[in-house]
N, C-alpha and C positions, 0 to 999 in steps of 0.2 A: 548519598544513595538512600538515606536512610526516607525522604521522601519519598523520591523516585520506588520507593517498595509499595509505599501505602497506595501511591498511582496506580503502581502495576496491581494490587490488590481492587481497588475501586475496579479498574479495566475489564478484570477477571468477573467479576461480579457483572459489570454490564455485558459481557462476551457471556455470562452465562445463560443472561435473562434473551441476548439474540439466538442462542441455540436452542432455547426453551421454549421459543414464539416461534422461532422456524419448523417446528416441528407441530404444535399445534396450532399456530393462523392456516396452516396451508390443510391439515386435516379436519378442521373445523369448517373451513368453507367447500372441502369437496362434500363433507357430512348435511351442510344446509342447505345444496343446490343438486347434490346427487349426481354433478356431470365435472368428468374430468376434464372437461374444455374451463371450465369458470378454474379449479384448483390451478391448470395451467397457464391460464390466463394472469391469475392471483401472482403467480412465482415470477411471470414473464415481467408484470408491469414492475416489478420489487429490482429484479433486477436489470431491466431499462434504464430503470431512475436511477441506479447506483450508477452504472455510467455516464450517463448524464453527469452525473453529479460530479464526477471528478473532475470535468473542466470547469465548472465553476466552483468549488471546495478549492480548489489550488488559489483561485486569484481571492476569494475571501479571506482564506489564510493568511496572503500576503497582504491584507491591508486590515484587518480587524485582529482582536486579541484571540489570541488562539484558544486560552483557558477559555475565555467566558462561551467561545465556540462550542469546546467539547459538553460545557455546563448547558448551553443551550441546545442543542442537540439530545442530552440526555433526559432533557426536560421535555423537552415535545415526543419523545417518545413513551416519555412516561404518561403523560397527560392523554395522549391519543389511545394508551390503552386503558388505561382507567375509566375513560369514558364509555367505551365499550360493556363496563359491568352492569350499568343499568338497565341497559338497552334489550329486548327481546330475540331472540336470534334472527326474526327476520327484515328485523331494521337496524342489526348489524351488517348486513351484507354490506349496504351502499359505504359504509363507514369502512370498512375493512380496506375496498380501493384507496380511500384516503390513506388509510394505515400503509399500506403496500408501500405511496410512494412516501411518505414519508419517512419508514426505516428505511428503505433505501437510500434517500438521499442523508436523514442523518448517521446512519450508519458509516457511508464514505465518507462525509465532513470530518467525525468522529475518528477518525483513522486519519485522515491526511491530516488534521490538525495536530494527531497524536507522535504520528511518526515524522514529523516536521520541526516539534520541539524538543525533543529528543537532546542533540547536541548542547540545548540553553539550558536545558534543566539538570543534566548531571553533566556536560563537561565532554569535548571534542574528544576525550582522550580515555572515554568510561562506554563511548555506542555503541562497543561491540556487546559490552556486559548487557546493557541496557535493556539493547532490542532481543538478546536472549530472555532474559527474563519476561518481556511483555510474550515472547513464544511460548514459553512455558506456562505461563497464566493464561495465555489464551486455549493450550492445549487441554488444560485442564479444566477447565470452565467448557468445551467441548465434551470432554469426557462426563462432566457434571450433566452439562444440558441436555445431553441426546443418551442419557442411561436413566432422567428421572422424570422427562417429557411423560412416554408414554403411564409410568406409576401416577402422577401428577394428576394427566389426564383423566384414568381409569379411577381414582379413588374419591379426588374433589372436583373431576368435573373442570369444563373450558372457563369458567367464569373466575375459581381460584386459578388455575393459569392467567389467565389474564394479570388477573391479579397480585402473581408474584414475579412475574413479569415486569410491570409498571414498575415496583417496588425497586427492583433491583437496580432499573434506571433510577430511580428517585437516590438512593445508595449512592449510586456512582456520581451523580451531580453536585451531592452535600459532600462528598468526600474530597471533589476536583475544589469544591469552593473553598475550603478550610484550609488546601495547603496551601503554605507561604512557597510557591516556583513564580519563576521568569519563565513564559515559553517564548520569547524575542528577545530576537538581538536587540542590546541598546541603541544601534544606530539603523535599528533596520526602517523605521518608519521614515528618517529622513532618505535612507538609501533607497527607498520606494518610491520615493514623489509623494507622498501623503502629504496633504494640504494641511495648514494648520498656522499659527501664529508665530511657534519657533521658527520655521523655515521661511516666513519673512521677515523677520528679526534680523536672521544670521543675512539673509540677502541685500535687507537694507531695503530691498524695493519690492512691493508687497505686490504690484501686478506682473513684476517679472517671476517671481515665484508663482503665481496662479499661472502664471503663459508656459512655466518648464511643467506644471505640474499638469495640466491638458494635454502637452504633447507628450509625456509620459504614459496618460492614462488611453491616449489615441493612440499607442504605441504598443499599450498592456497588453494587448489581445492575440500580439503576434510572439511576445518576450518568448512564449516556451518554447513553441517551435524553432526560434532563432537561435534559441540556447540548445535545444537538443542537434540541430545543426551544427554547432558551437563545438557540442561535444559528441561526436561520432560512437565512442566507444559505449557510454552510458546510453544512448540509443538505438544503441545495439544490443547492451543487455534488458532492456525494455523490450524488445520483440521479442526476444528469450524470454522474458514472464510474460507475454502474452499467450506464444507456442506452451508455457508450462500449463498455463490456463486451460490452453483447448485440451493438452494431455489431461489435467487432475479432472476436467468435465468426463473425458472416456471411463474410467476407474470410479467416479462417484452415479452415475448413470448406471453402468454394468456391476456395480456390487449387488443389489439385491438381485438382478435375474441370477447371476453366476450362485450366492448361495442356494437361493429356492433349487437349481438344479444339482447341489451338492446333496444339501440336504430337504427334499420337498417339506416334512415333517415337522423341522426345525430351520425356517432357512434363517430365523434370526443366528443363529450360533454364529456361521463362519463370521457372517459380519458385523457383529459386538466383539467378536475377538479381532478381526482384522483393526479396527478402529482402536480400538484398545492399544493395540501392541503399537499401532503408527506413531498414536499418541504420546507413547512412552519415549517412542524412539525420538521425538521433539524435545523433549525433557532431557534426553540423554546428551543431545546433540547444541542445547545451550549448557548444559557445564561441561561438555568437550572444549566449544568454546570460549566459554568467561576463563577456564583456567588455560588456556592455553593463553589466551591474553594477558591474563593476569602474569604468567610466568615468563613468558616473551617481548611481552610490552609490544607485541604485534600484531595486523592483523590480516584477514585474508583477502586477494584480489582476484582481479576476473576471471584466471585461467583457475584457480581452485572455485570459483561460481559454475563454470562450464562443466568443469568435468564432476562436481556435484552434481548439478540436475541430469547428467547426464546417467551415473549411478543411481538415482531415484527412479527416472524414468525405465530401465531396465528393471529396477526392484517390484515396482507396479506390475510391468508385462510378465515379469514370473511368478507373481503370487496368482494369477488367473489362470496359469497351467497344470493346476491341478496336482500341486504337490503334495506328500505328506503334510500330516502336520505339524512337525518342528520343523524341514524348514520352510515351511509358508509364514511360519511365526517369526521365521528368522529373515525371510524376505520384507515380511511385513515390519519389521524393527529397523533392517537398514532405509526402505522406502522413508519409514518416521524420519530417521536420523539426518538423511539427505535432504527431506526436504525441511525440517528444521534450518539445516545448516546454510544450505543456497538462501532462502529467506533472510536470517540474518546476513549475511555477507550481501547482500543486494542493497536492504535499506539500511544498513553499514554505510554500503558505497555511495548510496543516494544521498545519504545525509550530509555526505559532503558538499554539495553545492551552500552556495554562500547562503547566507538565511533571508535575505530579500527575493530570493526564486526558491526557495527550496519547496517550500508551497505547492508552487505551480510544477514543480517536478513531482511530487508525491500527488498529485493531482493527473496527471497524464497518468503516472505511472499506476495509477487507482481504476482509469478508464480503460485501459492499455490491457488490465488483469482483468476486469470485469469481465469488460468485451469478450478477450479470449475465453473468457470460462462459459460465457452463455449465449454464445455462437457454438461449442463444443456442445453445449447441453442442447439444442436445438439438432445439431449434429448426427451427434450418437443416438440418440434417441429415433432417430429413422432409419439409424443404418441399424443398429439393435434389432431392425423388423427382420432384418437378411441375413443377417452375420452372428456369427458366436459371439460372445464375450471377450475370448483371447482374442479373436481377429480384431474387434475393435477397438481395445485398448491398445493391442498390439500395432494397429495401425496408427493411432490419434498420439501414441506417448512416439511413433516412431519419427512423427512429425517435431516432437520437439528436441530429438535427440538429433535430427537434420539440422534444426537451427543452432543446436549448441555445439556441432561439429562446424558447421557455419562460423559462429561467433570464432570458435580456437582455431579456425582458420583466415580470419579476420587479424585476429590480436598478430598469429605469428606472421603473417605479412608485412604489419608497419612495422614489427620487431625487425624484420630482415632488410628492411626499407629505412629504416629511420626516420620515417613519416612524422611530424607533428600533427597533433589536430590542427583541425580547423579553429582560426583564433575568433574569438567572440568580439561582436562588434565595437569599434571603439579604442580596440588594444591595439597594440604596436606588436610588428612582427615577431619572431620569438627569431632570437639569437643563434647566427648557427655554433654547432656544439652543443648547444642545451638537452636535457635529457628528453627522449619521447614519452611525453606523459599525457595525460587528460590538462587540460590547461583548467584554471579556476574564472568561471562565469565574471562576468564584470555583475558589480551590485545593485546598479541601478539600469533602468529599462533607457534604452534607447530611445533616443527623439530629436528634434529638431534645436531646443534649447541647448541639448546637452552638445550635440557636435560644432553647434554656434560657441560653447563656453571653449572646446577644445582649442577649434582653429582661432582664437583670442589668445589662447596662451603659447598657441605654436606660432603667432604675428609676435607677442611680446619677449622669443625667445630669441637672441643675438644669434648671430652666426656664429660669433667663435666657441658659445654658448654650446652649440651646437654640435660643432665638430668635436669637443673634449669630453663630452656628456657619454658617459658609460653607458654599459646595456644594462644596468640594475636598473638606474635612475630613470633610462625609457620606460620600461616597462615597469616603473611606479607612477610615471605618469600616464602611461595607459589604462591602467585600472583604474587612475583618478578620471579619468576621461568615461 
């Protein structure tokens, strides 16, 4: 772990430098064009691209190295602002759109690549600890970024932002590059179809390997969806973070109107304090975690995921009701805590998938959050011309408290059913008796090679072979399939 700290240290550092340029790229270009359509325009294209970006961040993940990924992605962000210091402010504008899509897409590279290695780098049986910790460092690197944005601004001026901005990514690049980590499985490149010399080596015939590795890669485009098929339940907690998405967009929209109407005078106060306390309550809510882990040796599943966000999302609609001040503070600490906690339990549970899709899962799962959150900010922000504040968080988090009533009535259905998922391509039926679980993804993509190598081994299998053959030994050769 003792890596995996200096990681989540680097992390925190670049999570600070994107809360530091969220704050001043979008205030600097409403400053240099004087219309709020170009600022919103600026915010829109940023995060277009980040969804974008998740369906192709997922399949790069799975076939390039992940580290040089994240190094590469820190690098063009850093370079793309630094360049900016030269520049006059009004022959930064055109550069700025560059800049947009750029953090965008590296920003969710960055993340999927991050939360995808997870399991290779400290260990299947450390990810609950893990991804608490990357919450914490990111929560705080929040609190850093958006309390010293504006001092920043006001003292040194857009150009030192900029500038220590750039830096921070530069930080986090040299820091990914020094550590001695694995982010891949050792056999995940041959589990992928990646073309190469070993995989005609081990095949012995170097066109039949290029012919499995074409109908793999003609196949790539559909794997996630056929996996999220595959596995019903994890696609069902994905619509769940997409509704939490459209919810946390009503709540970050309607925070400033809601304070200016608390307090006109000072409408920063309520919310530096609201963000504060959420904050902490993220911080709280991964050593809730890591030690109960630690003490348990266990960790939490979907129906504590459900009834989390569903806790968070009530904490949000009460702090806009106008409570006192301790407990809006205390609303505001559970809302942190809940949503710390559903986040890690989510890419806890995502990380499970086998590491040759895991990719392409934190990949959807990236587009999936996006989408929800700036479809919500498009949203809110017109219903905001009609409605209160309470009515429209009130409404947007009530939408995701529908899905998460949804999901735990989903779960307790196949509970009472004894449903199995649905088995992912390839595999052999599941056994009856067996326990109803999420089944585990096969490792390699689907194609035409691979069902040709199957039905070759189920010709070269004897009948009697057949009739004596246990259900373990099927379903080892299903997965070999």
């Amino acid at each position: 772990m003792k890596h995996f700290r200096l990681l989540v240290f680097g992390n925190a550092i670049s999570g600070y430098g994107s809360y530091l340029n969220m704050v001043a790229l979008n205030v600097f270009v409403y400053q240099v064009t004087g219309s709020a359509f170009a600022a919103g325009l600026f915010m829109a294209v940023r995060l277009l691209t980040s969804v974008a970006a998740g369906f192709v961040s997922g399949r790069l993940v799975s076939r390039f190295d992940r580290k040089a990924l994240m190094i590469g992605s820190d690098l063009v962000r850093s370079v793309m602002l630094l360049v900016l210091i030269p520049l006059p402010d009004t022959a930064r504008l055109p550069v700025l759109f560059a800049l947009a899509v750029a953090m965008g897409a590296c920003t969710t590279l960055h993340q999927v690549a991050l939360r995808s290695s997870v399991p290779e780098i400290v260990g299947p049986e450390k990810r609950l600890k893990a991804n608490g910790l990357l919450v914490t460092g990111r929560s705080l690197a929040m609190i850093a970024g958006f309390a010293s944005s504006g001092l920043v601004i006001a003292q040194f001026g857009y150009t030192a932002a900029f500038a220590l901005n750039g830096v921070t990514f530069l930080v986090s690049a040299v820091i990914l590059a020094l550590l001695p980590i694995r982010t891949r499985s050792a056999v995940a490149p041959g589990a992928s179809g990646d073309t190469g010399d070993t995989g005609a080596a081990e095949s012995g015939d170097g066109a039949v390997a290029r012919k499995e590795d074409d109908a793999g890669r003609a196949a790539g485009r559909w794997v996630s969806w056929a996996l999220l098929r595959s596995l019903p339940v994890m696609a069902a907690m994905m619509a769940v973070r997409g509704a939490d998405g459209l919810g946390s967009s009503s709540h970050n929209v309607a925070l400033p109107v809601f304070s200016d109407a608390l307090d006109p005078a000072n409408p920063a106060t309520f919310m530096s304090q609201f963000l504060a306390t959420w904050a902490i309550g993220h911080i709280v809510a991964q050593q809730a975690t890591s030690r109960y882990a630690d003490r348990t040796g266990h960790s939490f599943g979907e129906k504590a995921f459900a009834v989390g966000a569903v806790v968070m999302s009530v904490a949000f609609i009460l702090a806009f009701a106008g409570l006192p001040t301790v407990p809006a503070v205390a609303v505001a600490l559970i809302a942190g805590m809940a949503d710390g906690f559903t986040e890690i339990v989510y890419v806890t549970k995502l990380q499970e998938t086998p590491d040759a899709q895991r990719g392409q899962m934190f990949g959807i799962s990236a587009a999936v959050e996006n989408g929800g959150f700036g479809l919500g900010m498009i949203l809110c922000s017109l219903t905001l011309e009609f409605y209160s504040p309470i009515a429209v968080v009130g409404l947007f988090h009530g939408v995701a408290i529908a899905f998460c009533l949804g999901f735990l009535a989903f779960l307790a259905r196949r509970g009472r059913r004894g449903t199995p998922a649905a088995e992912p391509p390839g595999s052999e039926p599941s056994a009856p008796g067996e326990a109803v679980s999420e089944p585990a993804p096969v490792a390699a993509a689907p194609g035409a090679a691979g069902v040709e190598a199957a039905a070759a081994e189920r010709a070269a299998t004897g009948p009697g072979d057949a009739a004596t053959e246990s259900g373990a030994a099927r379903a080892a050769k299903g997965d070999e399939a």
